[in-house]
Each structure stands twice: as C-alpha cells, then as structure tokens.
TIZAKOL-961531 format. One record per residue (C-alpha): x, y, z. Coordinates in steps of 0.001 Angstrom, whole numbers, plus 500000, padded with zeros to 6 digits. Example, Ala and Ser with C-alpha at 12.3 -4.5 7.8 and 13.67 -1.06 7.14 Angstrom:
512300, 495500, 507800;
513670, 498940, 507140;
END
This chain:
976478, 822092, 370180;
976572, 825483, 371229;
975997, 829079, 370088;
974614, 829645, 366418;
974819, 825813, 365631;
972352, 824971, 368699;
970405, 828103, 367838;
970271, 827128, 363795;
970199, 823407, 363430;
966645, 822255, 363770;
965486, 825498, 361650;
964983, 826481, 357682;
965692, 829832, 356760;
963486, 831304, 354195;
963686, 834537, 352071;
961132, 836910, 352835;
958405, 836996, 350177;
959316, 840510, 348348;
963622, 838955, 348651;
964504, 837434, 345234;
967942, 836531, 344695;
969336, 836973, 341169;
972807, 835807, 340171;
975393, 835765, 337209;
978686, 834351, 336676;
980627, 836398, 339338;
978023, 837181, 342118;
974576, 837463, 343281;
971887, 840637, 344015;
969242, 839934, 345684;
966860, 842553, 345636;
964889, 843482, 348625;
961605, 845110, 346706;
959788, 846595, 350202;
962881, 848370, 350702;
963971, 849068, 347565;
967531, 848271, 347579;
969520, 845424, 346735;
972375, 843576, 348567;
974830, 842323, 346685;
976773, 838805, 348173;
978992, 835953, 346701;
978183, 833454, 344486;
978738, 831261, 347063;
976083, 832196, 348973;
973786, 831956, 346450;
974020, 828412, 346111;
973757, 828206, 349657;
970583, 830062, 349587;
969309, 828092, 347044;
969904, 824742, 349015;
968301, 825980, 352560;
965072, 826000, 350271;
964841, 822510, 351142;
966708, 821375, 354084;
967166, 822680, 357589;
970587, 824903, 358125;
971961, 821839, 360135;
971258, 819394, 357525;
972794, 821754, 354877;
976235, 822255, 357412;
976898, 818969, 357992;
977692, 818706, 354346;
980460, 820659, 354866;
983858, 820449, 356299;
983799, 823689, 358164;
979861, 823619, 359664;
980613, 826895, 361014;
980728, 829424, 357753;
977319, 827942, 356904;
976524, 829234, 360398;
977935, 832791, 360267;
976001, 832807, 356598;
972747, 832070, 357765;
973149, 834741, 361043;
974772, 837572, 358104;
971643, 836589, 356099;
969334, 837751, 358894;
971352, 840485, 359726;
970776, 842101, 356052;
966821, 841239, 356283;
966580, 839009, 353259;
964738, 836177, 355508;
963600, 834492, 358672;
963611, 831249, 360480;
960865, 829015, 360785;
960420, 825431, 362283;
958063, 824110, 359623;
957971, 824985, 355939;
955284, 822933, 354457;
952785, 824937, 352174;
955590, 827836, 352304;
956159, 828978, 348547;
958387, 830983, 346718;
956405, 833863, 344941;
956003, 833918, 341141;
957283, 837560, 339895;
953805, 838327, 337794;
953794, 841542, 335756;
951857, 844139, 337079;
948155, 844882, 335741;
947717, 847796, 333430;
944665, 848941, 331393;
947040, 851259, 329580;
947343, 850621, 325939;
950327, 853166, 326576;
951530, 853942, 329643;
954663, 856598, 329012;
954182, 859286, 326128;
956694, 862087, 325277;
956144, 864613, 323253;
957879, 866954, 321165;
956392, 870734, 320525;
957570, 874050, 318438;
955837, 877333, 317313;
956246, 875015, 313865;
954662, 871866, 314932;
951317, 871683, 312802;
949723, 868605, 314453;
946428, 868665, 316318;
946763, 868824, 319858;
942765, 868309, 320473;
943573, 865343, 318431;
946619, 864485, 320575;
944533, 864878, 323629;
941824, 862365, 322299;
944898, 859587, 321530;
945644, 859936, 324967;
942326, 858802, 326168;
942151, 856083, 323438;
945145, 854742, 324343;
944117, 855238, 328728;
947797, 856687, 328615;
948655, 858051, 332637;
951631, 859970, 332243;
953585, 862710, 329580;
957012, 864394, 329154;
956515, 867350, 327237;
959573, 869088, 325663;
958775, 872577, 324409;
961736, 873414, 322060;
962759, 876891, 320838;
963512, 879973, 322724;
960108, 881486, 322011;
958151, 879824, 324723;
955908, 882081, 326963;
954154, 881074, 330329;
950731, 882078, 328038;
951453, 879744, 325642;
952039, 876440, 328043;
949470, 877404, 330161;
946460, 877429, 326526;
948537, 873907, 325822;
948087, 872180, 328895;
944304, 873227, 329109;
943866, 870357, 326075;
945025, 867682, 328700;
943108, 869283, 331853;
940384, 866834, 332240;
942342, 863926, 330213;
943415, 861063, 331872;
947077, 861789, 332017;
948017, 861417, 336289;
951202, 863479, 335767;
953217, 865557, 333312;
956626, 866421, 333289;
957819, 869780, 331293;
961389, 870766, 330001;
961073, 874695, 329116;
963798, 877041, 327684;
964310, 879608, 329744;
964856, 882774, 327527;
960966, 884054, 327803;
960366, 881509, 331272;
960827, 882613, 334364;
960683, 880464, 337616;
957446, 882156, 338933;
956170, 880943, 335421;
957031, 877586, 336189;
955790, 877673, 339854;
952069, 879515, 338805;
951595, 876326, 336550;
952088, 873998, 339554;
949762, 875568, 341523;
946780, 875721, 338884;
947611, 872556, 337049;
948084, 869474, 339684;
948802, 867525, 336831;
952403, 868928, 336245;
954485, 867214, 338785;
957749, 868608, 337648;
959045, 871691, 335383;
962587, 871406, 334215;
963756, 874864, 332605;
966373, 874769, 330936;
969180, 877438, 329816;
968317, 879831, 332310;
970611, 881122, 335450;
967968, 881713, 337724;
967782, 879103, 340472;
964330, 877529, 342206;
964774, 875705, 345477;
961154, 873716, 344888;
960979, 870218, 344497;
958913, 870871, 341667;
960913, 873436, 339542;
964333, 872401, 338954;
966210, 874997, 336835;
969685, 873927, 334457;
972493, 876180, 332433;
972361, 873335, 330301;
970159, 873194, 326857;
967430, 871667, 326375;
969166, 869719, 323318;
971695, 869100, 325355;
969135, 867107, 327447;
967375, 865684, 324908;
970264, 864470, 323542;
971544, 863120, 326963;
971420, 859119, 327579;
970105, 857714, 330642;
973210, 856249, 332723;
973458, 852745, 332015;
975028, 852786, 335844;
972106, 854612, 337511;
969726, 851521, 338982;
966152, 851953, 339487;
965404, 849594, 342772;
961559, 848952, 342774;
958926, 846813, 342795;
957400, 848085, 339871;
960669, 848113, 338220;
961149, 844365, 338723;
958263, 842965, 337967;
958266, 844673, 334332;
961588, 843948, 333736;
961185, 840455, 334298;
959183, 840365, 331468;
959533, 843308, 329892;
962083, 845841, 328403;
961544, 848431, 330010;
962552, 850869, 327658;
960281, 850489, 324872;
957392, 848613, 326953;
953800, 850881, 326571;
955561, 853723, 325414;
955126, 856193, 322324;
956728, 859465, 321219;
955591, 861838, 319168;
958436, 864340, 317612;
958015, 868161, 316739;
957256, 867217, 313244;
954564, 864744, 313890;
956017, 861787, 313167;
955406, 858747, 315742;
958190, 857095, 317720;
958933, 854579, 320523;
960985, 856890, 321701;
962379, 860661, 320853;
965525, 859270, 321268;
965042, 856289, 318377;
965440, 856652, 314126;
962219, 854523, 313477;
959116, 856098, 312531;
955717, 854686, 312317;
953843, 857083, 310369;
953162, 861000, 310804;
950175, 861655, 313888;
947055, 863549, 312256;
943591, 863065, 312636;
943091, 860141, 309861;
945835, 857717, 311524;
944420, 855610, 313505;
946698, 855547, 316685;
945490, 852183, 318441;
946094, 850530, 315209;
950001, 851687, 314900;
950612, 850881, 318982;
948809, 847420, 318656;
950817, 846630, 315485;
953428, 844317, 315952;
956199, 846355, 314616;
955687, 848821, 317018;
955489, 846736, 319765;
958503, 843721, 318509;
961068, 844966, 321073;
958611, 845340, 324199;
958858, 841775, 325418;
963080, 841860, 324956;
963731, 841843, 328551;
967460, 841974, 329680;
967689, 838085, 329910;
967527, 838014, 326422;
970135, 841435, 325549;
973339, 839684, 325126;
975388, 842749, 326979;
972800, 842645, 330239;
971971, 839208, 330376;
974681, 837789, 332723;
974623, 840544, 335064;
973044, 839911, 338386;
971779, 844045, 338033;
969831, 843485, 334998;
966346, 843902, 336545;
967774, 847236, 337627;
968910, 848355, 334741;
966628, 851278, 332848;
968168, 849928, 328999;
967528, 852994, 327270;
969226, 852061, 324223;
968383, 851317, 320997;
968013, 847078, 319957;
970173, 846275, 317606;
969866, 842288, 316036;
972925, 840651, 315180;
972918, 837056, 313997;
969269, 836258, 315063;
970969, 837956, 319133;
969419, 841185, 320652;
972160, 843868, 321113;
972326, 847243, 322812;
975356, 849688, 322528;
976832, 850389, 326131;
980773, 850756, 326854;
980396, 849102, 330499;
977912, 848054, 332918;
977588, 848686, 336772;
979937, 845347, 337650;
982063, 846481, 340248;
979803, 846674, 343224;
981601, 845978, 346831;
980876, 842856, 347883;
980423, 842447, 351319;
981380, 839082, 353308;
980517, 838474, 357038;
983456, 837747, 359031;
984102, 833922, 359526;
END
C-alpha cells in the first residue's frame, strides 16, 4: 500500500461544519459558507461524499474496481477545503441549517416617494419602529428632487431604527456633492444611487448612472447573479427570499410585497393598522415558498443561491416563477485520475 492509499485508508473524511453539499440531477454545489463561494463537482462525487459519512476512505475504495479514483477524490476534496481527515468520528455531526434569529416583523422596506405622494411620513417612520424594520430603499421619483428636500425627509428616520438606507435620486436638481454631504451627516445612508445624470463619483458610496431611474425600477434582478452567504443560505433553506420580511410602499400609498409586484394590501395612512396587514396571512402566503418547492429552481443544485425575484405564480396546486434560463452551465472541474 503506498502513497495516498497508505496515507487514506484507516481515515474518514468529513466536511467541514459551514461545507454543505447540495445536488440535482446533473451535478452537485457545495457551498463553502465561511468563504462564501461554492464549488461545483460531479454527481459522482456527491454520492461519494455522502458514503465517507460513514465509513473510512479505505472501506469505501475497496468497493470499487479502480481503488485509486476514490483516492485522487478524497486528496481533490482537501485540496478545495470542503473537509478534513480524522481518525475517529464518534459524536461528530452534521450541522442542521437553522434559520437565522430576527426580531424584525419586517426586515427589508422600499419605498416609493413624489412631490405628489400624500402619505404621512411621521406615520411611516412610526411603522418602521412597530414593525423593528433595519433597513430601507428609498426611490425618490421625478426630476424635481433637491438636496433640501432629502435631507428634511431623512430627518423623520434619524433616530428610527432603520441600520441602513439606500437612495436612488434623479439627477436633474442632484449633484454628487449633494449626494456625498448626506453621507457624511446621515451614517444611516450607506449608498446613494443618482440616476440620469453624467457627472461621475469615484466613492464607494455614491455611484452615479445615465440610466433612469424607471429604467431601474423597472430592471429585474439577474436570475444568473448568485448571492454566496451564510445569511443567504440559511433563509433560503426555509425561506423565499424574495418576499420573506419584506414590504413596499408605492408613491401612491398603496402597500406591497414588493414595488415590483401587482398585489396591493390596502392604501398606508394613519388608521391602517400596519402589523395587522404584515401578520396577515395573505401577505405573508408566499414567504415560506423556498426554491425546493418553485418548480423552475427546485432541481438546480444553485437554488440556495438564487435571489428569486419574481413574481409566484400557482399552476395546478405547483408554485411557478417566470425565468427564460437558469445559471446551469457552470464548469465543472474534475481532478486528474
């Protein structure tokens, strides 16, 4: 016995405790959360994985004809980082993926302003605490917005809860010394995004855009572009992650689970009772439609990476959500036998 075989054959290999290995019909991700990335291998290996749980690497090779590939698996396994060797694998456990703890009612608001928006924004700033919400995108539409005006809107959500805030601008009356002033006096705004403007900001915290701000409103999330995190994961899981502790509120008033969706659940004003509408199970009968239940994301190995922002559609008691492709066609790589 010599090399990897003398090396192997007396050990277990176990995946690290943030590694979990998530297959479909073609391949397997396993997604590495501490590093946030994923690594994407055969179905093949896989199964193997899933039989080392068990049995030592020697035990599992002798099953097979040629011994060595098992080998040159487990030595590409630790290679990547997904997991280690040990002599002894009593009380070792597997991890359960638990979501993670939130005393949010809502977590994610947007929200939707005008010079002809007529709702209350004291009264929006006093839903916010209600509902212990911790972050905002605020869209400020029309071509009449000043850095006076954002500046008297924000000062409703100064000493609020809210732990960051994202703005979109148009930049007609906004300039990027607008944008960077507010940064500096408000260290809740994390990010200002003006949009239709040529002038150009090299901060990390002012990005500028030619493009509208309908245009971006009206742009979808890539169904391609994977978010690799713990956080991520663990809500997804269990979780869509789309619709989960979020609320929108439009220009008009009218409340949403997101801009982007048709549904309404009643117009915000100071009778509504907001904790009512977001703890009502209409509002809420999509949150727990993770993508193992989504009939277009559920047998891909990326679907705990996917952001599905896209409306649900229910067809013949199945959940549905209107994509033209997923993100399939990831290399896979192979160690060399």
């Amino acid at each position: 016995m010599k090399g990897l075989n003398s090396k192997f054959y007396n050990k277990y290999f176990c995946l690290f405790g943030d590694c979990y290995p998530v297959s479909d019909s073609k391949r397997c991700a396993v997604y590495l959360l501490n590093s946030n990335r994923i690594e994407i291998l055969p179905l093949d290996a896989f199964e193997l994985l899933h039989l080392l749980k068990n049995d030592t690497i020697g035990s599992v090779a002798s099953n097979y004809h040629n011994s060595e590939v098992i080998y040159n698996w487990v030595a590409y396994f630790l290679k990547i980082g997904i997991g280690f060797l040990t002599s002894d694998i009593s009380g070792f456990c597997y991890p359960k993926i638990l979501p993670q703890f939130s005393p949010s009612h809502i977590k994610r608001l947007q929200l939707e302003y005008s010079s002809t928006s007529n709702y209350n924004l004291s009264e929006v700033a006093k839903a916010i605490e209600e509902l212990h919400c911790k972050h905002a995108e605020i869209r400020f539409l029309g071509n009449d917005i000043t850095n006076e005006f954002v500046s008297f809107f924000l000062n409703f959500f100064r000493v609020s809860c809210l732990r960051s805030i994202i703005l979109y601008i148009d930049g007609k009356h906004f300039r990027v010394k607008d944008a960077t002033q507010i940064t500096e006096t408000n260290k809740k705004v994390n990010k200002i995004i003006i949009c239709n403007t040529r002038e150009l900001s090299f901060a990390d915290d002012v990005l500028t855009t030619q493009g509208t701000l309908q245009y971006f409103s009206q742009k979808k999330w890539p169904i391609d572009r994977l978010i690799i995190n713990r956080a991520m994961f663990a809500e997804a899981f269990h979780y869509n992650t789309f619709y989960n502790n979020k609320m929108a509120i439009d220009k008009i008033g009218f409340i949403r689970n997101d801009l982007y969706l048709p549904e309404t659940y009643g117009k915000f004003d100071k009778c509504i009772d907001i904790c009512q509408i977001v703890h009502s199970s209409s509002f809420r009968r999509f949150w727990k439609i993770s993508p193992d239940q989504i009939e277009e994301l559920k047998d891909n190995a990326l679907r705990y990476a996917i952001y599905p922002a896209r409306e649900i559609i229910m067809s013949e008691e199945k959940f549905h959500i209107k994509i033209y492709y997923c993100p399939l066609n990831i290399e896979i790589l192979i160690p060399t036998h």
